[in-house]
C-alpha positions as CSV (number, residue, x, y, z in Angstrom):
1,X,0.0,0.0,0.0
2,X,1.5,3.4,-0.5
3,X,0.7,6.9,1.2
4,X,0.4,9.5,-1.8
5,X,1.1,13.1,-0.9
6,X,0.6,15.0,-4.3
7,X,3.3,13.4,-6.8
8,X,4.7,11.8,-4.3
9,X,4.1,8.0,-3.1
10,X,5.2,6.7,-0.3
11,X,5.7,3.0,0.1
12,X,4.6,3.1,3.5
13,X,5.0,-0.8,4.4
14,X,9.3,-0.8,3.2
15,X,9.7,2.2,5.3
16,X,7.8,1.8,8.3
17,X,9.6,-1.5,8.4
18,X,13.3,0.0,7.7
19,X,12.3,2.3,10.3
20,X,11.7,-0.8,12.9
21,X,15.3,-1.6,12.2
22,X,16.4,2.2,12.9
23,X,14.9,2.4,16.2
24,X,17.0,-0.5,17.4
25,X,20.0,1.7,17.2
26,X,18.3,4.6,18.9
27,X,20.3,6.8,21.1
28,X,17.0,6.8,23.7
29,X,15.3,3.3,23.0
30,X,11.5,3.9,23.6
31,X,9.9,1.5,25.7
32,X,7.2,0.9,23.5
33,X,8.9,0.5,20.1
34,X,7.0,3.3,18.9
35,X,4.2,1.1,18.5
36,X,1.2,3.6,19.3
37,X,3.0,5.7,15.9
38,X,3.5,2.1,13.8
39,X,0.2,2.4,12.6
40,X,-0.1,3.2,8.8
41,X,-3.2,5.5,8.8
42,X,-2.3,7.5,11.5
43,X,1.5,7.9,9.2
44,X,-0.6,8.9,6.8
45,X,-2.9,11.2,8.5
46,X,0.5,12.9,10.3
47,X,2.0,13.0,6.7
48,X,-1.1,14.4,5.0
49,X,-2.3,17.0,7.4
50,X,1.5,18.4,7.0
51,X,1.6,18.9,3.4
52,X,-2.1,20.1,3.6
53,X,-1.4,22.9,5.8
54,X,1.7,24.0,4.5
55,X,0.0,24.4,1.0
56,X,1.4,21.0,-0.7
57,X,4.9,20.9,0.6
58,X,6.5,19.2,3.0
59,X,7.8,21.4,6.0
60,X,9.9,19.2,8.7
61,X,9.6,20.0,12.3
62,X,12.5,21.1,15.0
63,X,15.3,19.2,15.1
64,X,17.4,18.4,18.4
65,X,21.2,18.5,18.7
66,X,22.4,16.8,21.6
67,X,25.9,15.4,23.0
68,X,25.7,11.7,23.7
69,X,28.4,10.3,26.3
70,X,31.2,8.0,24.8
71,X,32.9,4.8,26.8
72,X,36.0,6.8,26.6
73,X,34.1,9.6,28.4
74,X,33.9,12.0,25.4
75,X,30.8,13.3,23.8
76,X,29.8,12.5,20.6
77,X,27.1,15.3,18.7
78,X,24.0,14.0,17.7
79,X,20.7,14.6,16.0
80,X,17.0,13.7,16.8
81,X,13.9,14.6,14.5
82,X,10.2,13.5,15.0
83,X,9.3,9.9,14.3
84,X,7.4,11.9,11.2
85,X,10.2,13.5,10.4
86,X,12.3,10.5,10.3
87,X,9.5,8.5,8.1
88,X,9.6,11.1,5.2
89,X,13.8,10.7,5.1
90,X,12.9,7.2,5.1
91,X,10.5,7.4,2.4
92,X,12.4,10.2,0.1
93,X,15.7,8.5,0.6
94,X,14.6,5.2,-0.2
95,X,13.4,5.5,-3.5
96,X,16.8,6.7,-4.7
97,X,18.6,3.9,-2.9
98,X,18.0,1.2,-6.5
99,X,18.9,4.0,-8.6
100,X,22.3,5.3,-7.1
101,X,23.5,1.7,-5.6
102,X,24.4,0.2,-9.2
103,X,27.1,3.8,-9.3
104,X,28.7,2.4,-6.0
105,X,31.9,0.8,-6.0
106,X,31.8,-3.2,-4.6
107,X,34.6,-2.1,-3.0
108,X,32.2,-0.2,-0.3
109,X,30.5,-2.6,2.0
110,X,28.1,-0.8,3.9
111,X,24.3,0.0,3.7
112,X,23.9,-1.8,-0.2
113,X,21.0,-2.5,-1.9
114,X,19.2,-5.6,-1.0
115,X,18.4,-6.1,-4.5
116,X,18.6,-10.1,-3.7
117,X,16.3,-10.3,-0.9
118,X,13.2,-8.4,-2.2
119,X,10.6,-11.0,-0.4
120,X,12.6,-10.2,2.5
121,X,11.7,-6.5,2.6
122,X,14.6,-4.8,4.0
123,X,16.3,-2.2,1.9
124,X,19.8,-3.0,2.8
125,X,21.2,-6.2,3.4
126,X,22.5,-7.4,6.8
127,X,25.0,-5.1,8.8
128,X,26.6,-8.1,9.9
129,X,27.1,-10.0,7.0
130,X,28.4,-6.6,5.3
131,X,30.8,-6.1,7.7
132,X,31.8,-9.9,7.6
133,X,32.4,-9.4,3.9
134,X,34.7,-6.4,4.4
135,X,36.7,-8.0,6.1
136,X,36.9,-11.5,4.4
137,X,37.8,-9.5,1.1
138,X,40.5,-7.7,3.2
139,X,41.4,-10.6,4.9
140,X,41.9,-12.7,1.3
141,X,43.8,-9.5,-0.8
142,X,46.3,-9.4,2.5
143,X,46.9,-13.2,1.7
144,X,45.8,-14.3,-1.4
145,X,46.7,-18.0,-1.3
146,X,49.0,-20.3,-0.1
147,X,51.1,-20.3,-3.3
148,X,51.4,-16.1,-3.3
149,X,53.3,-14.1,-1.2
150,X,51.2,-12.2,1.5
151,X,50.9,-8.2,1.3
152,X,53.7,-6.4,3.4
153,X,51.4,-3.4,4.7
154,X,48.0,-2.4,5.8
155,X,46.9,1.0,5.9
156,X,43.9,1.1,8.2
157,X,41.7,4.5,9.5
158,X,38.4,5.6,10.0
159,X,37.3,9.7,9.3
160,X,36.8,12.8,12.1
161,X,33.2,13.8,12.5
162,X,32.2,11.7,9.4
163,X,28.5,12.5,9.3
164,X,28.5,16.0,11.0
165,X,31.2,17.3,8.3
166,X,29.0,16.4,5.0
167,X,28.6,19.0,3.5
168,X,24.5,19.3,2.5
169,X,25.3,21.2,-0.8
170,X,28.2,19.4,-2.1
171,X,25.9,16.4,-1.3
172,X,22.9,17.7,-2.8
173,X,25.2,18.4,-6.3
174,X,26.7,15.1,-6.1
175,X,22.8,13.9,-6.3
176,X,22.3,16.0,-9.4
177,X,25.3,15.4,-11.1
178,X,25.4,11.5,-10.8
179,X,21.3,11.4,-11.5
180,X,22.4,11.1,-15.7
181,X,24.2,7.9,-14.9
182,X,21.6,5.7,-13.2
183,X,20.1,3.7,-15.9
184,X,16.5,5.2,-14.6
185,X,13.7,6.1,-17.3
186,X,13.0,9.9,-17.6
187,X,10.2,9.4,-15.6
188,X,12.0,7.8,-12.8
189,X,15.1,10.6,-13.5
190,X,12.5,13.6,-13.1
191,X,10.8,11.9,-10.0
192,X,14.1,11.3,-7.8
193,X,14.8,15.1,-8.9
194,X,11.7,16.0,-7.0
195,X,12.1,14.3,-4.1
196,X,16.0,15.4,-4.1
197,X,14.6,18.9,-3.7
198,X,12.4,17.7,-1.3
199,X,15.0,15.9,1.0
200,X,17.4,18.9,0.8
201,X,14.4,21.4,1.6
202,X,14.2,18.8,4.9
203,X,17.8,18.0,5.3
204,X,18.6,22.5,5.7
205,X,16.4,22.5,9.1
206,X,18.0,19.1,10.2
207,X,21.6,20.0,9.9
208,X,24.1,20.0,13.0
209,X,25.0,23.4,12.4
210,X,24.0,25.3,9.0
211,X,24.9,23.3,6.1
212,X,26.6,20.5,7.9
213,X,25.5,17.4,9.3
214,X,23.2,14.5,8.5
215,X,21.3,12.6,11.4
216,X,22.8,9.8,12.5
217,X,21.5,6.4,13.5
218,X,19.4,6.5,10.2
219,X,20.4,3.9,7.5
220,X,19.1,7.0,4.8
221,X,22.2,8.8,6.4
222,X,24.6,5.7,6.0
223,X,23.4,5.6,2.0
224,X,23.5,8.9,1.2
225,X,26.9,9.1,2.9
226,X,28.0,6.4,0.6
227,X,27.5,8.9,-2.2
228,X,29.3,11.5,-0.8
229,X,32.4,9.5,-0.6
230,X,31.7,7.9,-4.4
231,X,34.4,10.5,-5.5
232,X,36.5,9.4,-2.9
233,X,35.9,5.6,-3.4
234,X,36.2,6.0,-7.5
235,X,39.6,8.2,-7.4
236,X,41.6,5.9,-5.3
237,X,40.3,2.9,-7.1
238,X,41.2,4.8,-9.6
239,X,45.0,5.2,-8.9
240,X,45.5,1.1,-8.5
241,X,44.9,0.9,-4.5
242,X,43.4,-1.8,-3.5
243,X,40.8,0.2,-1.5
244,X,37.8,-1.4,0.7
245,X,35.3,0.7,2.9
246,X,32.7,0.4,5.3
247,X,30.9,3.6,6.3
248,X,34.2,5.6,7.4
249,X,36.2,2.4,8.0
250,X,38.7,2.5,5.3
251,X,41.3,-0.3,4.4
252,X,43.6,0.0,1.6
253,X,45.7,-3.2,1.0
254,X,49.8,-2.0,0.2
255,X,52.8,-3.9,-1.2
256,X,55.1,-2.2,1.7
257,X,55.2,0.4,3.9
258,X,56.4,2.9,1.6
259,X,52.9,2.4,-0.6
260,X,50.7,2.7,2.6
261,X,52.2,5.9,3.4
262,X,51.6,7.2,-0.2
263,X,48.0,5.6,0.4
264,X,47.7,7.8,3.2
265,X,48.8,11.0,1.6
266,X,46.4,10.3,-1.7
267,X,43.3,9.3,0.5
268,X,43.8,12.8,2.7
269,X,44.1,14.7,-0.4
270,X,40.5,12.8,-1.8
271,X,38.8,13.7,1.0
272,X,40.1,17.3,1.6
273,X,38.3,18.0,-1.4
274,X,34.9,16.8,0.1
275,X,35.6,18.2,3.7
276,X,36.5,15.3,5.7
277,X,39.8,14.4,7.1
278,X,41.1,10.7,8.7
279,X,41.1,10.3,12.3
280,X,45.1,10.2,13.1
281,X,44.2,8.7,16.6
282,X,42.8,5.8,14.5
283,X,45.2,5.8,11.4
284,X,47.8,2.5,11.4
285,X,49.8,1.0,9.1
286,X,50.3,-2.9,10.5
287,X,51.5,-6.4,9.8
288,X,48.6,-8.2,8.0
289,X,49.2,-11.0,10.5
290,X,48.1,-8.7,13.4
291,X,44.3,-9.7,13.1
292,X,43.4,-7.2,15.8
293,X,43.9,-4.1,13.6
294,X,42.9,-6.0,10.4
295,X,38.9,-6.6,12.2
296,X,38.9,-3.5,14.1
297,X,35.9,-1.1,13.4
């Protein structure tokens, strides 16, 4: 069943569902499970009476910024929107998943298209198994067989601040730019450009500070990160790594030390140009025999 706003339709049954698997990563876990809100007609009613009163458009609510408490006793930023809030990211974002996935590397793990598993109903495929992959593809380009000679080096790191330091319009432009390379119809093209307009209209008010941030927790977040690092992922491919990522855990597979330090310099200067910058608390180059650092998230 779908809710339709205007032009838009909602496949109210995938998102209220990918939003069942969101709440389990909630920052504050309601009790309930939000199920007094998991009810499609009153979605629909919340959704409607919203676009009805602001004259046919979407207008999101108040978003909260907050500073969550960290094991290591730092605070990490976060962001919390209405439950109807989070159902229209759900909604616009997931409709552009099956277009932009096919334009995404293999070589990035994390929040893919479950294109396999469509009885199944989950827009992405399993965290686990993801992250399980990752690391078995690592894992077998480190050593390769018994017969090859095993790779010297292992650059490993993860990214500062990777969600609240995307950059909304350089995100929003990467969108636009890449929409003439999905192998969509017109009408598919011109219908992810309205609800790209949409989700940037929404994404502005939800922002950690103006023009930065997207939510986190929110697997709409995770994907639409992926494109902002396509550039990223595509240019060090590009030069002959042998680059693997999941989310802002990067891995890039080197001959010797001297290559993983060149690694290093090329990935910094790849993501400079996006905003972002790797964590140097986090940043190693190890044996591949030291399994610790090679499974580390």
């Amino acid at each position: 069943m779908a809710i339709t706003l205007g032009a838009l339709k909602i496949d109210d049954e995938l998102v209220l569902k990918q939003l069942r698997q969101d709440l389990k990563d909630d920052w504050f876990p309601d009790p309930r499970k939000f199920d007094d809100v998991f009810n499609k007609d009153l979605v629909q009613k919340i959704l409607r009476d919203n676009v009805e009163s602001n004259h046919g458009e979407f207008r999101p609510g108040v978003r909260h910024a907050l500073n969550m408490p960290k094991s290591n006793f730092t605070l990490r930023s976060a962001l919390e929107t209405s439950i109807s809030d989070r159902v229209m990211y759900h909604a616009l974002a997931a409709a552009l998943v099956p277009l932009y996935d096919p334009l995404i590397p293999w070589q990035a793990f994390s929040h893919r298209y479950n294109d396999h598993e469509l009885a199944e109903k989950h827009l992405f495929r399993s965290s686990v198994q993801s992250w399980m992959a990752f690391i078995g593809v690592v894992r077998s380009t480190l050593i390769p067989d018994a017969d090859s000679p095993p790779a010297y080096a292992l650059l490993s790191t993860d990214l500062t601040n990777y969600y609240d330091n995307i950059d909304i319009r350089k995100l929003k432009e990467g969108l636009e730019k890449l929409l003439p390379e999905t192998s969509a119809s017109a009408a598919e093209k011109a219908d992810a450009s309205a609800r790209i307009q949409t989700l940037f209209k929404c994404l502005n008010d939800w922002t950690y500070k103006p023009g930065y941030g997207l939510p986190q927790n929110r697997d709409a977040s995770s994907f639409l990160a992926n494109i902002y690092m396509l550039g990223v992922d595509r240019a060090m491919l590009s030069k002959g790594y042998k680059y693997f990522r999941y989310m802002d855990d990067i891995k890039i597979v080197c001959d010797d030390s001297f290559d993983a330090r060149k690694a290093l310099k090329d990935l910094s200067i790849e993501l400079r140009n996006i905003g972002l910058y790797v964590n140097s608390k986090k940043t190693v180059i190890c044996d591949p025999g030291d399994a610790e650092k090679v499974d580390s998230q």
